[in-house]
C-alpha positions in Angstrom: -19.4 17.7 11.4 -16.1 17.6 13.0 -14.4 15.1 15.1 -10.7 14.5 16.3 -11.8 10.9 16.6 -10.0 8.3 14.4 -12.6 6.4 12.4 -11.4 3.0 11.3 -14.7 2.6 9.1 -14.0 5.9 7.2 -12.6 3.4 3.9 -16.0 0.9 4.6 -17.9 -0.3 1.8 -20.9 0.0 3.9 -22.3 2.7 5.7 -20.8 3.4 9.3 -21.5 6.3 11.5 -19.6 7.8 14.9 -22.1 8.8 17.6 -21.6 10.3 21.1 -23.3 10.0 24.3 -25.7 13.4 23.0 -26.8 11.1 20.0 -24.8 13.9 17.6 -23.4 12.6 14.5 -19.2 13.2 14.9 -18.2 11.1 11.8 -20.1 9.6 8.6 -17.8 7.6 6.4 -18.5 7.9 2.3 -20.9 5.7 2.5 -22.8 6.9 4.7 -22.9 10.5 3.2 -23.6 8.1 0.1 -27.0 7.2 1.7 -28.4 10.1 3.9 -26.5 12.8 2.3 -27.2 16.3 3.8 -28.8 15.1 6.8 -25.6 13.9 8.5 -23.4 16.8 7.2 -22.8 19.7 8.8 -21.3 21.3 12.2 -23.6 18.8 14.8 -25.7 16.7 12.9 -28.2 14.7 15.1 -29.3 10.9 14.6 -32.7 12.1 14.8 -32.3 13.4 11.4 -32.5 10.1 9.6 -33.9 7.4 12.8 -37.7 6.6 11.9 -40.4 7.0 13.2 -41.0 3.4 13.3 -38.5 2.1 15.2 -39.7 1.2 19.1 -38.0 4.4 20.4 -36.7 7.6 19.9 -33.0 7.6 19.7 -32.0 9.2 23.0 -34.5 6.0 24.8 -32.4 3.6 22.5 -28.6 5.0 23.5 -30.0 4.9 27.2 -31.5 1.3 26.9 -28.4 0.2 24.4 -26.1 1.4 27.3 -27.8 -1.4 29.8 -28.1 -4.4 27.7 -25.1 -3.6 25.0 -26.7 -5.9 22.3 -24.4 -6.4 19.8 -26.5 -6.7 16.6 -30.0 -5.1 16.1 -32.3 -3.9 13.9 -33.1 -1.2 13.2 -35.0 1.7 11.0 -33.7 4.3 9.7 -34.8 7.3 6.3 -32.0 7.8 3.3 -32.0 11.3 1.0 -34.9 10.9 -0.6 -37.2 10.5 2.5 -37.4 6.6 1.7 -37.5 4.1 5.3 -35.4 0.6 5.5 -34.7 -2.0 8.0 -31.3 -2.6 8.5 -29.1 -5.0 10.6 -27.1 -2.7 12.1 -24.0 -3.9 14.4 -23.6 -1.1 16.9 -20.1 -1.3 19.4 -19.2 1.5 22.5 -15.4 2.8 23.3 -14.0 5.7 25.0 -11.9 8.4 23.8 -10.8 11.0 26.4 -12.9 10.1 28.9 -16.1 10.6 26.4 -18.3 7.3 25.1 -18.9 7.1 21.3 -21.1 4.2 19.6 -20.4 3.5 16.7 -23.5 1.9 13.9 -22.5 -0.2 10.9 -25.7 -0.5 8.4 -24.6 -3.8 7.4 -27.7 -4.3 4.8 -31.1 -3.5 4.2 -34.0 -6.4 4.7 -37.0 -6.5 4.9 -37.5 -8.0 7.9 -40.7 -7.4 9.5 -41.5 -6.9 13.8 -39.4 -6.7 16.4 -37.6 -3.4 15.6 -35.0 -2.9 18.3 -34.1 -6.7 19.1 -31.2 -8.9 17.9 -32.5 -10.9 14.9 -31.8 -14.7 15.8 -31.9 -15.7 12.0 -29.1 -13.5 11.0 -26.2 -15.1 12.5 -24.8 -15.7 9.2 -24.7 -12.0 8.5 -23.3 -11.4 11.8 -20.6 -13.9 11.1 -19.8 -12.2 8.0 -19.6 -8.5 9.4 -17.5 -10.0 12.0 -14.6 -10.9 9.0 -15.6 -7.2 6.7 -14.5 -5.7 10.3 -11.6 -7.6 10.9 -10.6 -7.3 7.2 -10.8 -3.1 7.8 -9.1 -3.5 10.8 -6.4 -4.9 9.3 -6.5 -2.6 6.4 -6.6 0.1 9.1 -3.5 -1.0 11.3 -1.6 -1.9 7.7 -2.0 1.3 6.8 -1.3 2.8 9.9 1.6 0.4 10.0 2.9 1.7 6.9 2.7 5.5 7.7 5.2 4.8 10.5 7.5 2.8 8.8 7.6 5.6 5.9 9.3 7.9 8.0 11.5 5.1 10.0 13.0 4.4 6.4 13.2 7.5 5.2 14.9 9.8 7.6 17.5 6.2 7.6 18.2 5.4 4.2 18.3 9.5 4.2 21.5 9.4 6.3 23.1 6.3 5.3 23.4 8.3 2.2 25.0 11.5 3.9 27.2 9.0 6.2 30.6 8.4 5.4 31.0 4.8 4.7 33.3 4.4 8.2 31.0 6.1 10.4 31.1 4.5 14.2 27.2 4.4 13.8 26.8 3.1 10.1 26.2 -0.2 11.4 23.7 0.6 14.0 21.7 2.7 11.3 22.1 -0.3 8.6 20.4 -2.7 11.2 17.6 0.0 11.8 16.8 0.5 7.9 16.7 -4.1 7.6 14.4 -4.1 10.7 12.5 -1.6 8.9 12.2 -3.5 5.7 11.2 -6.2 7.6 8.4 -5.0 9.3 7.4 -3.4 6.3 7.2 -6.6 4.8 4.8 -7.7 7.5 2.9 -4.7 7.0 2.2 -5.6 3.3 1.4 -9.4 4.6 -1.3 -7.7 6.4 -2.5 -5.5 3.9 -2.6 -8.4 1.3 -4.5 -10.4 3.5 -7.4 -7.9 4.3 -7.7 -7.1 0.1 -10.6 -8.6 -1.5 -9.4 -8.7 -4.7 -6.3 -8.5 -6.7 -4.3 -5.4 -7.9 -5.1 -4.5 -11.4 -3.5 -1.2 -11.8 -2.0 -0.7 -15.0 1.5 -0.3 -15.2 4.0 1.5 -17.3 6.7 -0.4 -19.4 9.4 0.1 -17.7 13.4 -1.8 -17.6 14.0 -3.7 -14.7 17.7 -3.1 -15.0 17.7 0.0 -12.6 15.6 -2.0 -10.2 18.4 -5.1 -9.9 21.0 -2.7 -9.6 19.3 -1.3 -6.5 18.6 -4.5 -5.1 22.1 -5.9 -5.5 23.3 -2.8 -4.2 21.1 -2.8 -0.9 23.0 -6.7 0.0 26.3 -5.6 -0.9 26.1 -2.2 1.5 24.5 -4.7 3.7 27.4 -7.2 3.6 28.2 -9.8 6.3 31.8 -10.9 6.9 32.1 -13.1 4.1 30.8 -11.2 1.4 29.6 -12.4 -2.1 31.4 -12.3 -5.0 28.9 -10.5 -7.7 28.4 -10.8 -11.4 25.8 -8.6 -13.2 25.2 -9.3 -16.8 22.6 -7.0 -17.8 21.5 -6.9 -21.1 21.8 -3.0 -22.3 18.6 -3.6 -25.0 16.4 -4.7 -22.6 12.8 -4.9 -23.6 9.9 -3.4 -22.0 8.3 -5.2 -19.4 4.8 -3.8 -17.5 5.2 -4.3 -13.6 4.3 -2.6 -10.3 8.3 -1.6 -9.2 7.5 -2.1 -5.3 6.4 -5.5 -5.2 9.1 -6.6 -8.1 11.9 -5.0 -6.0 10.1 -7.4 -3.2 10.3 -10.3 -5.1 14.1 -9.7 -6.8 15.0 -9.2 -2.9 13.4 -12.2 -1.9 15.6 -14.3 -3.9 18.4 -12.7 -3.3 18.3 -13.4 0.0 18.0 -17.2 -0.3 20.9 -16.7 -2.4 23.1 -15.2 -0.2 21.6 -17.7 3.1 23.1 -20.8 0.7 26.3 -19.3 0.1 29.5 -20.8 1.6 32.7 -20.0 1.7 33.7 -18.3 -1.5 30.2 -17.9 -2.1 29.2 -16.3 -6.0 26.0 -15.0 -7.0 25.4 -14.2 -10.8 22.6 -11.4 -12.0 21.8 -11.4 -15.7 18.6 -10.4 -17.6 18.2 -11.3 -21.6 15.4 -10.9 -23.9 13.4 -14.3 -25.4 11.5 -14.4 -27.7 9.5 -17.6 -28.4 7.7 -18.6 -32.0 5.5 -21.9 -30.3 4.5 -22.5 -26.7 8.2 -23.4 -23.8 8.5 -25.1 -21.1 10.9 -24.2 -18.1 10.6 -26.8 -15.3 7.1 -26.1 -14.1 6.6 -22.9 -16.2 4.4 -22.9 -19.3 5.3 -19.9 -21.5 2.7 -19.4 -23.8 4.5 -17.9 -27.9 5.7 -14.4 -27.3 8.6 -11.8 -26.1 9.2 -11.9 -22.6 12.3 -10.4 -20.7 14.2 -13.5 -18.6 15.5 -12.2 -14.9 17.9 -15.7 -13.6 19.6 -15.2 -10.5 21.9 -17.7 -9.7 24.5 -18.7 -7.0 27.0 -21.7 -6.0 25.5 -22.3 -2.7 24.6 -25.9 -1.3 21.3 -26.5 -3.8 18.1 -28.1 -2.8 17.5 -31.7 -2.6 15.3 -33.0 -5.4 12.5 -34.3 -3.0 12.3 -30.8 -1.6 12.3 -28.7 -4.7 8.7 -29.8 -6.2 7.7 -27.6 -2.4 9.5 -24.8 -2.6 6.4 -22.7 -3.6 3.7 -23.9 -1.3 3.5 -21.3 1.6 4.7 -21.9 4.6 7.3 -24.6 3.7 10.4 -23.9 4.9 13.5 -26.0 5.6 15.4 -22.9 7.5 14.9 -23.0 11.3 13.8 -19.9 13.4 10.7 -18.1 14.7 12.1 -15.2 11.2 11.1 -17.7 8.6 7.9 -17.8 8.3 8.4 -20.2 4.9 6.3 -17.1 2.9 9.4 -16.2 0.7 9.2 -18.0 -2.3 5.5 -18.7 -2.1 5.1 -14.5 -2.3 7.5 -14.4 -5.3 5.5 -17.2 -7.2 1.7 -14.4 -6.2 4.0 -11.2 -7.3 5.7 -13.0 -10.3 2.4 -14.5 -11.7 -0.1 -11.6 -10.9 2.0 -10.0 -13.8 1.4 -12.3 -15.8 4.6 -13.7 -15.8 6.3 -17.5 -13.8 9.2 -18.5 -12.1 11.1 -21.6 -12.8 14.0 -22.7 -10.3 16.0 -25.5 -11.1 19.0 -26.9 -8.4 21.8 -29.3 -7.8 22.4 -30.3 -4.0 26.2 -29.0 -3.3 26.3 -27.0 -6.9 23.8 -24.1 -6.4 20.5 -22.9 -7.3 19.2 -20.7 -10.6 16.2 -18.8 -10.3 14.6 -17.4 -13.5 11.4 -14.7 -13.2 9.6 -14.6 -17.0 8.1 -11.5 -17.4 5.5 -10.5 -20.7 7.9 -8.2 -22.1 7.0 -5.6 -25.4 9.8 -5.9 -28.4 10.4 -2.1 -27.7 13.2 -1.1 -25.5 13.6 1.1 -22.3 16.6 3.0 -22.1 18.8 2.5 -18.9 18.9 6.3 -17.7 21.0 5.1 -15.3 19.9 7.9 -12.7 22.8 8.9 -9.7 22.8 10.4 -6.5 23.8 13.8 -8.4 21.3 13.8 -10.6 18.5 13.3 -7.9 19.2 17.3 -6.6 16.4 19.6 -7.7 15.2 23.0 -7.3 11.5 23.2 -7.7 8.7 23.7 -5.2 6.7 20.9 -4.0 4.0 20.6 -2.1 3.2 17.7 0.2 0.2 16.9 1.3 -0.6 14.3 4.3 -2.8 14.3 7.5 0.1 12.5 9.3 2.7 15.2 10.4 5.7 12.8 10.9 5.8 12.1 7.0 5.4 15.6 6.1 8.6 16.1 8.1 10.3 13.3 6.5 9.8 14.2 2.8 10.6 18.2 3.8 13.7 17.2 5.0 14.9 14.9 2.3 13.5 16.5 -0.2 15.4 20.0 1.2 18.4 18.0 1.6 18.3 17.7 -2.2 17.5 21.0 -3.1 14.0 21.6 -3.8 12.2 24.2 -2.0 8.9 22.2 0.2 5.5 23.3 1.4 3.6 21.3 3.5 -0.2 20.8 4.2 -1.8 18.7 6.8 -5.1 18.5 4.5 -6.8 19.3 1.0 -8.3 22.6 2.2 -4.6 23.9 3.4 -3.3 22.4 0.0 -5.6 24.6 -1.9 -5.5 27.5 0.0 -1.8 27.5 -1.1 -2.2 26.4 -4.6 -4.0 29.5 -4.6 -1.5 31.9 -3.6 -0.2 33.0 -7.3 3.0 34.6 -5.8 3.8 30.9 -4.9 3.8 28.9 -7.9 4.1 24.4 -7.2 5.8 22.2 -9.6 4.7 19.2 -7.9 1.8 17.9 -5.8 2.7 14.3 -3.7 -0.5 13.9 -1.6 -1.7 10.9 0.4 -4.5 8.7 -1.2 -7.0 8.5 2.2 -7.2 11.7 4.3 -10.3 13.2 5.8 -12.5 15.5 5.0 -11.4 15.7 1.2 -10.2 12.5 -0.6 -7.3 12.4 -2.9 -9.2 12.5 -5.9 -11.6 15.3 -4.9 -8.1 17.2 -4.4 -6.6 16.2 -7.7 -10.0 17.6 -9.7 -9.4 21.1 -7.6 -5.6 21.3 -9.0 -6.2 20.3 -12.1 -9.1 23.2 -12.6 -6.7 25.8 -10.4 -3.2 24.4 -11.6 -3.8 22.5 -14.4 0.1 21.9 -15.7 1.3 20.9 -11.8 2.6 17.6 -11.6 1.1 15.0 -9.2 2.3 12.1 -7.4 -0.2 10.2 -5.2 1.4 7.6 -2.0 -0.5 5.3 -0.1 -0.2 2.4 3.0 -3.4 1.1 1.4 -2.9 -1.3 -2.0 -4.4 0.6 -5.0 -7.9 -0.2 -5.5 -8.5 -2.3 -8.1 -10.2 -0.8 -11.2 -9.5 2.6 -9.8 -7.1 4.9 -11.6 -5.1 7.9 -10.8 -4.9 11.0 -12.6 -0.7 11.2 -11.2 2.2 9.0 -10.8 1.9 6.4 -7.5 4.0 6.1 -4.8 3.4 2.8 -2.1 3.9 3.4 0.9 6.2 2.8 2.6 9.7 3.9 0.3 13.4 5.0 1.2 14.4 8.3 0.4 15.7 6.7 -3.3 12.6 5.4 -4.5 10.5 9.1 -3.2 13.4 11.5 -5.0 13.5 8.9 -8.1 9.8 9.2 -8.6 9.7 12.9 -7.5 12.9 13.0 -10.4 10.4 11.3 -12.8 7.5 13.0 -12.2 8.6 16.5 -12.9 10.2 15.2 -16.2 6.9 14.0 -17.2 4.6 15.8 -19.4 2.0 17.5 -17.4 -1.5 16.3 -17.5 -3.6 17.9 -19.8 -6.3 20.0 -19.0 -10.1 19.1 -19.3 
């Protein structure tokens, strides 16, 4: 079964099938194959295969008939794997690719309604109302991710020459806009792929020191500076303890308040960075933050900017308040550092002075072990092993073979898990490192990951993806979100192949 169609549905929780004019199969999504199996695998499977007997007519009549009256929602019959018939609403949409129709069916549940096979249910318009928000919600997931791909390269291949410009370059400044636009839109993308998650992130997270992680951010605003620049004080505390937290959306956060810092500042403007282990015997409070006994490591950013008035400062966390003007603020700053900050467990306590300046401080749960401050440069990001990347989207395998060349490691590149394996096999052509996409067709990340580990069982693997990580679901490598600069991919690729390999089953 092969089609060069792009299925939206392929990530559906519910079964979804892509059907042409001929009434053959082109695409099942994983649910789908989940509940007909065989019978819609194959080169040209048929609709026949699993459309019952019952139903009014025989599929070809009901494409033909379907064509003239275009009923959104019907209901319909059809046989699963083990030869078993069920009714089931089944929302069933036309569009045109090339000049050729396709329908596409969405089983959205089985019922056991009784006559009138073939005919929009009238007491189902709850259930239609709620497929209508599951397909919006994978739309969105859908363009997010799409979304995401795009910007992956855009900030790549930039941040990739900003680091091989010379700081005086006519066209640094042009480039520098390009990489904030960037970020910007990528924020938008996440935005969108938080809003069509049903459920929060619970993927477990290495302790890690969030040291490195201010740097970076502090360093991305002072490349970044306007014509009054910030005068900058890091205090970082060297024996940092170990905090768990998803680096991406951290980095998100940190930047967020950095750049309400900077938008206060006047003349002579100061912003001060220090982190500092607590560690608390009986229950704190910090403003509006609880802390319950424990160790947690304190991140307070705070500048000399013109404050917020005390009547404003109870709001500063509701979403969509905002007291900047400007179609740019969307007032979803703070209110998304409050979500990151407290999804970790953690709070955020801010406490101001109108015409003094602000202090932010981020509480994080925090382990009385410490992370040491590798404090990783430029040089040490060079490399010489191979890697393989593995996407379905050509411009990001471009973009990671060329910054990952620029840096000295030798890159193959496969547009799929059955090219992957195909070199994985090649013994003359031994892979350090796997980085492969989550979602791609035909063979899933994880179905690839079990074939490497059984045919290459000490290679490394990182896994990226525009999607959030599923909650619950686990990966057998190091993660990657989508999108990253070209730091953040040779960091982890730097990481990764100083880890221990997995070991074998």
């Amino acid at each position: 079964m092969k089609s060069d169609v792009a299925f939206a549905l392929e990530n559906a929780g519910w079964p979804a099938l892509l059907v042409d004019s001929a009434s053959i199969i082109r695409r099942a999504n994983p649910a789908a194959m989940s509940l007909f199996g065989p019978a819609v695998a194959g080169e040209a499977p048929r609709l026949a295969a699993i459309w019952a007997t019952e139903n009014s007519s025989p599929p070809d009549q009901f494409l033909a008939q379907w064509e003239r009256t275009a009923v959104p929602t019907v209901l319909l019959k059809f046989r699963n794997k083990a030869g078993q018939t069920a009714s089931y609403l089944t929302s069933v949409c036309a569009f045109t690719n090339e000049g050729q129709k396709h329908l596409v069916f969405q089983l959205l549940r089985e019922t056991t309604a009784g006559p009138g096979d073939g005919k929009p249910p009238g007491s189902e318009a709850g259930q239609a109302h709620k497929q209508k928000l599951d397909c919006a919600l994978q739309l969105a997931r859908t363009v997010a991710l799409d979304f995401n791909n795009a910007l992956t390269s855009i900030l790549g291949h930039t941040s990739l020459v900003l680091t091989q410009m010379e700081p005086n370059h006519p066209w640094r400044g042009s480039l520098i806009e390009v990489e904030k636009s960037a970020a910007k839109a990528a924020e938008i993308a996440n935005d969108l792929g938080t809003f069509s998650r049903q459920e929060k992130e619970t993927r477990t997270q290495a302790a890690g020191n969030l040291n490195p992680l201010l740097q970076r951010s502090v360093e991305f605003f002072q490349q970044n500076a306007g014509p009054n620049p910030a005068a900058w004080t890091m205090q970082l505390d060297r024996k940092l303890f170990a905090a768990k937290f998803d680096e991406a959306k951290m980095q998100q956060a940190f930047m967020k308040i950095l750049e309400n810092s900077i938008q206060a500042l006047h003349e002579r403007g100061r912003i001060t960075v220090q982190t500092r282990n607590i560690e608390l015997a009986q229950p704190t409070q910090d403003r509006n933050v609880q802390l319950v006994a424990g160790a947690y490591v304190c991140v307070e950013i705070s500048d000399n900017g013109s404050g917020i008035e005390p009547e404003i400062l109870p709001r500063v966390f509701e979403p969509f308040f905002t007291t900047k003007r400007g179609p740019t603020h969307r007032g979803l700053g703070l209110a998304w550092v409050y979500g990151i900050v407290t999804n970790h467990g953690g709070g955020v306590a801010i406490s101001s002075q109108p015409g003094v300046g602000t202090s932010v401080r981020v509480y994080l749960p925090a382990e009385k072990k410490l992370v040491r401050d590798d404090g990783i440069t430029s040089d040490d990001l060079n490399g010489t092993q191979t890697i393989l990347m593995v996407d379905d989207e050509d411009l990001l395998l471009t973009m990671g073979k060329t910054i990952l060349s620029t840096y000295g490691y030798r890159v193959l590149t496969a547009n799929g898990g059955q090219k992957a394996l195909e070199i994985l096999d090649q013994k003359d052509t031994p892979v350090d490192l796997v980085i492969t996409d989550l979602v791609m067709p035909a063979m899933s990340d994880r179905e690839l990951v079990e074939h490497i580990r059984q045919v290459a069982p000490a290679t490394r693997i990182i896994c990226t993806s525009g999607y959030v990580w599923p909650a619950g679901q686990e990966s057998d490598g190091a993660y990657l979100q989508k999108p990253f600069t070209s730091h953040e991919l040779l960091l982890k690729v730097k990481q990764a192949l100083q880890a221990q390999p997995a070991p074998a089953d």
